[in-house]
N, C-alpha and C positions, 0 to 999 in steps of 0.2 A: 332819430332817437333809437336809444337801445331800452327794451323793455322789457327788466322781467317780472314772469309774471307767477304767484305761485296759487295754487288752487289746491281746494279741499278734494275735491270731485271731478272727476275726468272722463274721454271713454276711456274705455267701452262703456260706461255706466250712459245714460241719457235720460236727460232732466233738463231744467229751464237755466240751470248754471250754465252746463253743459254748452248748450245751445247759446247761449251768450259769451261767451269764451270763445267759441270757433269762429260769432262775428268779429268779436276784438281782431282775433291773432288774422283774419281773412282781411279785413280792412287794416290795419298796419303793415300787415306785407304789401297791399297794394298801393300805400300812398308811401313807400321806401324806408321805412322803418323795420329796425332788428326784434324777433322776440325770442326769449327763450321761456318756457316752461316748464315750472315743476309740478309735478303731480302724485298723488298717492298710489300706491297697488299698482298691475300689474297691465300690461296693451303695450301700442306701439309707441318706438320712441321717435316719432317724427310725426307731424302732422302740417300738412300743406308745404310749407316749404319752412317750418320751423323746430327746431329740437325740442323735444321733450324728456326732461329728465326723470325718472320712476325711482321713487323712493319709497322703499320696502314699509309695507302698511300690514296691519289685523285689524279684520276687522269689527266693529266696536260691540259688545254684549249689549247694550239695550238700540241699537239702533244699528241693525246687520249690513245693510246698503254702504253706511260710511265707516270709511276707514280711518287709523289712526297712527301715525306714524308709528314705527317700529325703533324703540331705543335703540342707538347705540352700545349706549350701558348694558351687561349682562345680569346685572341684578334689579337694576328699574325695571330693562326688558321681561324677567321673571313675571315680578309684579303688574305688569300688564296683560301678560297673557293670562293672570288668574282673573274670572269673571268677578269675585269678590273683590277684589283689588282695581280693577282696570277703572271702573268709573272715578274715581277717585283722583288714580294719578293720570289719567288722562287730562283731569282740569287741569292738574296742576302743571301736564304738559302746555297748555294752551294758556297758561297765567306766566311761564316763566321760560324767557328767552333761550333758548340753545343752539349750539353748535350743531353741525352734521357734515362729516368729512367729506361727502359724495355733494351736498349739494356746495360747501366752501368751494373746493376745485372747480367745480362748474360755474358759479358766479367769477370768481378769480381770472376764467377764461374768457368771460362771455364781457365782463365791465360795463353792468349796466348805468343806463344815465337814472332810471327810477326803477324801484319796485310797486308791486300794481300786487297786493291779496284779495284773494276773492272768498268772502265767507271766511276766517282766517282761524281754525283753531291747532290743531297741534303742527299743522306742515306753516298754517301760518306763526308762527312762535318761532319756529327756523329761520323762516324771514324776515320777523320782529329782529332778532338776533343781529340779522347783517345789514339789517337797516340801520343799525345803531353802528354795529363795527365798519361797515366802508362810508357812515356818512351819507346816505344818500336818502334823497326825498321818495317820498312817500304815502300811498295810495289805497284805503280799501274800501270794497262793495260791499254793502249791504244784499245779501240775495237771503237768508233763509232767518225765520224768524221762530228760531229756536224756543223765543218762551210760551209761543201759544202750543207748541208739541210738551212742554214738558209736564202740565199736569196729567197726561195721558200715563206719566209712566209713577205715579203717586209716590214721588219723592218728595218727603218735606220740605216745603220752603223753595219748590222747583222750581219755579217763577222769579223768588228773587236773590236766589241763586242765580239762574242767567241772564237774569238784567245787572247783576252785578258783577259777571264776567265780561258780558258787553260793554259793556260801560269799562272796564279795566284793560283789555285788549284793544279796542277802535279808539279809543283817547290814546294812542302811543304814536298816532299815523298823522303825518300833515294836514290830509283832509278823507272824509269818507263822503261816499257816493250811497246813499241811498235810491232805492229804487222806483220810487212814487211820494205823492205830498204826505198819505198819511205815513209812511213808515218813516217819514221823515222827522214827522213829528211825536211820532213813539220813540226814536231815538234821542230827540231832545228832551222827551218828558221824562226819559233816566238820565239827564244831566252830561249827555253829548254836545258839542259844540264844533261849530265849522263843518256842517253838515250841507251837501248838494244835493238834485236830483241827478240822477244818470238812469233816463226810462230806459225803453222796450222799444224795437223799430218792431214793425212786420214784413213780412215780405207778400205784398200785395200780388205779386206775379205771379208767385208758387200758389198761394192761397188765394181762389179764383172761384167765385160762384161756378163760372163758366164749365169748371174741373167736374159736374155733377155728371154724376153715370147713377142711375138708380138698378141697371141692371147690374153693376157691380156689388150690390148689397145678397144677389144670388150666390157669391162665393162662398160669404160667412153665413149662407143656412136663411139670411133676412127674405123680406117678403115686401118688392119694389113698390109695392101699391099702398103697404103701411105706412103709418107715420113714424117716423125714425129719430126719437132722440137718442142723444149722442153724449158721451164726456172723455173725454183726452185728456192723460197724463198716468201718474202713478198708481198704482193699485196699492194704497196704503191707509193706513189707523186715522191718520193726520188730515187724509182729504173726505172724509165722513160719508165714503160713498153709499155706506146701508144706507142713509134717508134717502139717498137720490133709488135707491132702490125700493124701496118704501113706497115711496110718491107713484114710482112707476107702477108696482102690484096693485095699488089702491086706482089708480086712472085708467088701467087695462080694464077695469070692470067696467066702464062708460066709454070706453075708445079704443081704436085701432090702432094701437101703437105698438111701438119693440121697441129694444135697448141696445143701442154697438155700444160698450166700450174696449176704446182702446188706450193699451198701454200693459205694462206687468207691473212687480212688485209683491209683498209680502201674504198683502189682504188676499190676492186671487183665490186661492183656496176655499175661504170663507165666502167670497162674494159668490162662487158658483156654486157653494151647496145653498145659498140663501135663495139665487134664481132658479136652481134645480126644482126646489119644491114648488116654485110657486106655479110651474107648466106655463107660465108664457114665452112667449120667443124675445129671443133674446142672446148677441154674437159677444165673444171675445175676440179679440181679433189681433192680441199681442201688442207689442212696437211697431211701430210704423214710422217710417220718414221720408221725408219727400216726396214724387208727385203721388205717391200711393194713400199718405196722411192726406193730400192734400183733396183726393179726390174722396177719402172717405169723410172729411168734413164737410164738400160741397153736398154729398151727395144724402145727408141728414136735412130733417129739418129745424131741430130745434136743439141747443146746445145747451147741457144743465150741468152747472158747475158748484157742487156742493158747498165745496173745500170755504172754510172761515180762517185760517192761515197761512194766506197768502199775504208775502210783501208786494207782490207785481199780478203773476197769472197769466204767463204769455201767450196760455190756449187762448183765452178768453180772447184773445185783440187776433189769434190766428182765425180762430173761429167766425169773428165778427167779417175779416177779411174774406171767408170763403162766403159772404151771404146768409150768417143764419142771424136770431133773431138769441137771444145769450138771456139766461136766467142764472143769477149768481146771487151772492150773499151780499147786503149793505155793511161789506166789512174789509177792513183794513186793503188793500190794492185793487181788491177787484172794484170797490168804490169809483175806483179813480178810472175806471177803464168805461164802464159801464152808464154811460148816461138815463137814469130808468125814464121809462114810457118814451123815451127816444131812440138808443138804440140798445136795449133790453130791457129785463126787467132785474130790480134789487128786493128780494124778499130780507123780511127782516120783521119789527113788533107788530107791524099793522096788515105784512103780507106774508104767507105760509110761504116755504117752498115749494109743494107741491101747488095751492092754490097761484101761484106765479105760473108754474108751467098749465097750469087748466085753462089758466087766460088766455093762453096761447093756441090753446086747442080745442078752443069755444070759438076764439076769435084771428080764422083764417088771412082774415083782409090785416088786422093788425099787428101777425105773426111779417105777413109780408112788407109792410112799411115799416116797423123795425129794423129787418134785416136790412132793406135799401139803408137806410140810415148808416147803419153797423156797418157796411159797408165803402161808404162815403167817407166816415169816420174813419176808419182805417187805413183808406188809402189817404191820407195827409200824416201820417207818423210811419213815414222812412226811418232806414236803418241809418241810412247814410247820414241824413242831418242828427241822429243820436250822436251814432259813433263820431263824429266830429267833434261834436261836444265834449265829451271822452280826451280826444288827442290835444284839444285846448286845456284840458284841466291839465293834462302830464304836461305838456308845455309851461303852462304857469309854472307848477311846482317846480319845473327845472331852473326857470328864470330865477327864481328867488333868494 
């Protein structure tokens, strides 16, 4: 099979698309399948042993991280670069199919058998475009669930505004892949249909209790004999991590604990004058990936993951994989990952977040039977029986 595939988000940038994306394009190269990739902004144009095609992006005024295609038009163009204007015609980039000379040539060359959007807004509309002009079947994933971000930015009616762009975009695709049961089901409660799951593997090998170094927590200033909660991923608005800071300031009074997090993003700034004042310890310790993530997860004890909008939360099942013991939100994916009092806990109407992690810190023996659990659990969700799930759905869609 020839697959291409187009994406909102790429690297350099690194996020859970991201990392989902790299297993696609790694497992199709390896079971002899063709991919090519388009991407937004600016990196390399080849990854593994696949092209990637860069397609000139700005990026967006209320949401800096993501990009947005760059008109070809010189007068749209205009109008997008002006911050009063851009949000505007960005929907309407991402409601109405277009051309793009750079990416036509390169499909024209490549002849794929499907297209595959991931998250699809303006670079997916280019590929809404050639899906329709060459004919060809048709694929996309659900990964980011833009409506629970949008009342952050108090636009009227922000909510059903993008449940009514969702809904107008993903109804144009043969079938869509969501990422877990409930997002599955938020997508059919705006009137989607022909909806799958396509989860999450982990990689149980990388992420290893076994990876634990305590005296690695001496790099980033930590203290090996404290108790080390942890959270991995983005430093942004969206993953709510003042309360996970909160929680912490408020439990440092009764325990020995510190704070790693890791990752970057917009919040950093804010999150470290918030820790600054409060004098306890407490690392950043940037991006991280591979056995370095892997050993800074082992080597926590307790994993506290704020964030209430997630469609999936692929820390959460890395995390589970390293051995810890995962305190998340009873809300949309993490739901699905999180089995509470087995192998974590789900705060939510009848449990605080912060009163979830005290449990954990009151009660040593149950912090560790959890993680066993969390652990167990994890290693039976491979990437390999995902991603095959995956190359039977492009198959179908080709048959038909």
């Amino acid at each position: 099979m020839k697959i291409a595939i187009f994406t909102e988000t790429f690297l350099p940038q690194i996020n859970g698309v991201v990392r989902t994306i790299e297993k696609i394009i790694h497992h199709l190269e390896d079971n002899g399948h063709e991919v090519l990739l388009f991407a937004i902004g600016e990196g390399e144009h080849e990854y593994s042993k696949s092209p990637v095609v860069r397609v000139e992006g700005i990026p967006f005024s209320l949401y800096k991280e993501l990009n947005i295609v760059k008109p070809e038009d010189k007068w749209l163009k205009l109008l997008i670069e002006n911050d009063l204007t851009q949000a505007p015609i960005a929907l309407v980039q991402s409601l109405v199919p277009s051309k793009h000379s750079l990416v036509e040539k390169k499909l024209l060359e490549f002849k794929p058998d499907l297209i595959h959007l991931a998250t699809p807004v303006t670079l997916g509309a280019i590929g809404m475009y050639y899906i329709d002009q060459l004919k060809l079947p048709s694929l996309a994933t659900f990964h980011t669930d833009l409506a629970a971000y949008a009342p952050r930015y108090q636009i009227p009616y922000a909510v059903e505004i993008v449940n009514a762009t969702t809904r107008m975009i993903y109804s144009k695709v043969n079938r869509v892949l969501a990422p877990s049961p409930s997002s599955k089901k938020q997508l059919e409660d705006i009137g989607l249909e022909n909806i799958g799951v396509f989860g999450r593997g982990v990689d149980s090998v990388l992420f290893d209790p076994q990876k634990s170094d305590k005296a690695k927590l001496k790099d980033y200033g930590l203290d090996p004999e404290a108790i080390t909660l942890s959270y991995v991923g983005r430093l942004a608005e969206e993953k709510s991590i003042p309360e996970l800071i909160r929680a912490f300031i408020n439990l440092a009074a009764k325990h020995k604990i510190q704070l790693l997090l890791v990752g970057d993003g917009p919040s950093k700034n804010n999150l470290e004058k918030q820790l600054e004042q409060s004098g306890l310890t407490y690392a950043f310790a940037g991006l991280k990936k591979g056995e370095e993530l892997a050993s800074l997860y082992a080597s926590s004890d307790i994993f506290c993951f704020p964030s209430q909008t997630e469609t999936f939360g692929q820390v959460v099942q890395e995390a589970m994989a390293s051995g810890l013991a995962v305190v998340g939100y009873d809300s949309q994916g993490v739901r699905d990952l999180i089995e509470h009092n087995k192998t974590g806990l789900l705060a939510g109407a009848e449990l605080s977040f912060e009163a979830a992690i005290e449990e954990l810190l009151n009660n040593p023996s149950k912090r560790l039977a959890l993680a066993q659990e969390a652990r167990q659990t994890a290693e039976s969700r491979s990437w390999s029986n995902i991603l095959n799930g995956l190359v039977g759905e492009y198959q179908e869609l080709i048959r038909l």
